[in-house]
C-alpha positions as CSV (number, residue, x, y, z in Angstrom):
1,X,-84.9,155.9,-36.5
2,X,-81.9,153.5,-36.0
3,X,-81.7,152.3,-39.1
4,X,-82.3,155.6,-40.8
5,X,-79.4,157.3,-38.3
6,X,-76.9,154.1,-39.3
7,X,-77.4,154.9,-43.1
8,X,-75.0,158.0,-42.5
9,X,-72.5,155.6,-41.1
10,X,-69.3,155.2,-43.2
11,X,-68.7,151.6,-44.3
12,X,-65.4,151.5,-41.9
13,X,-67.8,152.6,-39.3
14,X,-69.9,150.2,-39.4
15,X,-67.6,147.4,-39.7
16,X,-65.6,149.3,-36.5
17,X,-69.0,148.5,-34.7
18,X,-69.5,144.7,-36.2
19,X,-66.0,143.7,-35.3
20,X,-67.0,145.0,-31.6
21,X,-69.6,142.6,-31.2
22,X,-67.4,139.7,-32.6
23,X,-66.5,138.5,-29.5
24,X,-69.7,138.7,-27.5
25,X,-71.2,136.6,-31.0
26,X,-68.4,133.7,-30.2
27,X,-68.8,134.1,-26.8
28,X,-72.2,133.0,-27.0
29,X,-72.0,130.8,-29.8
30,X,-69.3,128.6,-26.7
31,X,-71.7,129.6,-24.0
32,X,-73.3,126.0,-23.8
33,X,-70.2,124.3,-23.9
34,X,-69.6,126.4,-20.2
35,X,-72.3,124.5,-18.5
36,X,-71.3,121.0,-19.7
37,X,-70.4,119.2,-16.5
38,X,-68.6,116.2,-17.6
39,X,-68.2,114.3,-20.9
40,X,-67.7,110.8,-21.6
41,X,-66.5,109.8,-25.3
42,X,-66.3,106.5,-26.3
43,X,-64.0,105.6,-29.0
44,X,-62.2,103.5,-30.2
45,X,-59.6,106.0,-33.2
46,X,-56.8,106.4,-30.9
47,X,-57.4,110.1,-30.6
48,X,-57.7,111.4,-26.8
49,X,-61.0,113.1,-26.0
50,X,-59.6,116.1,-25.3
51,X,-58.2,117.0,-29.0
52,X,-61.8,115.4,-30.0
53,X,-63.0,118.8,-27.8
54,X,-60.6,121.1,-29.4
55,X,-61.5,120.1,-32.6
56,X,-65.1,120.5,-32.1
57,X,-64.5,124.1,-30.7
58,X,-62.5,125.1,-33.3
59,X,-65.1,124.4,-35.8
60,X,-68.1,126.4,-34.4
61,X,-65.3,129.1,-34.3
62,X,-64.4,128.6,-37.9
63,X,-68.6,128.5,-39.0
64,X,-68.4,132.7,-36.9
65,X,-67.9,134.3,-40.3
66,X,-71.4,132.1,-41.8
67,X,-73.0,133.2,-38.7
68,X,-71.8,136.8,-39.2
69,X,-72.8,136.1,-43.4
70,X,-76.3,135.0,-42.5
71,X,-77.1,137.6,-39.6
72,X,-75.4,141.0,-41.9
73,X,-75.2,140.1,-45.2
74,X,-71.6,140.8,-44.5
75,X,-69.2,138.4,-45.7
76,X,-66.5,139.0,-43.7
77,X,-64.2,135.8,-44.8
78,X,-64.1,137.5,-48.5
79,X,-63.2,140.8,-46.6
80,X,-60.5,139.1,-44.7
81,X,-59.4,138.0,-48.3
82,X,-59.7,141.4,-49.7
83,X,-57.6,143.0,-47.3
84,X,-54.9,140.4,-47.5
85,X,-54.5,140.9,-50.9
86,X,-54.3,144.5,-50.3
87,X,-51.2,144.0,-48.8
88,X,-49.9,141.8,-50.9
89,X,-50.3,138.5,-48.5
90,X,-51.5,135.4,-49.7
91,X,-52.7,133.0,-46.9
92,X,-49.6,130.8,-47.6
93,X,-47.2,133.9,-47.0
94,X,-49.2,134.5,-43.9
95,X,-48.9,130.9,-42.3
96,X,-45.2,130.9,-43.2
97,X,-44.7,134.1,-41.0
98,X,-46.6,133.1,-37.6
99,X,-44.1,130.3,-37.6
């Protein structure tokens, strides 16, 4: 019955309703990190742990739009895309103006 009711959705619709749940997906894709207590890294590259951290959350952030690909179908990097080219943006332009 749910599936049958969300087939009368409009694709804007259901997009409204995936982007909803984007952040409860991130959230738990960092819940595990939450619980970590301390962490020791040993290395010896001259970066400090912390960026090392950073880094590492930034990536499983960057992999949300695979997870979202391989859960939906949807693939909402080439969407992104799509939509930036709409407005005539390429991602160069769009670096250039957050600065």
């Amino acid at each position: 019955m749910k599936a049958e009711s969300m087939s009368v959705y409009s694709n804007p619709a259901l997009l409204h309703m995936m982007f909803e749940k984007l952040p409860d997906l991130a959230r738990e894709m960092a819940a595990p990190i939450s619980k970590i207590d301390k962490i020791v890294i040993v290395a010896n590259d001259g970066k400090l742990g912390t960026s090392k951290i950073t880094g590492e959350l930034a990536s499983m952030m960057a992999q949300l739009p695979t997870v979202v690909k391989s859960m939906s179908g949807f693939d909402l990097e080439a969407w992104i895309k799509k939509l930036a080219e709409g407005r005539g943006e390429t991602p160069a332009a769009r670096t250039k103006d957050k600065r």
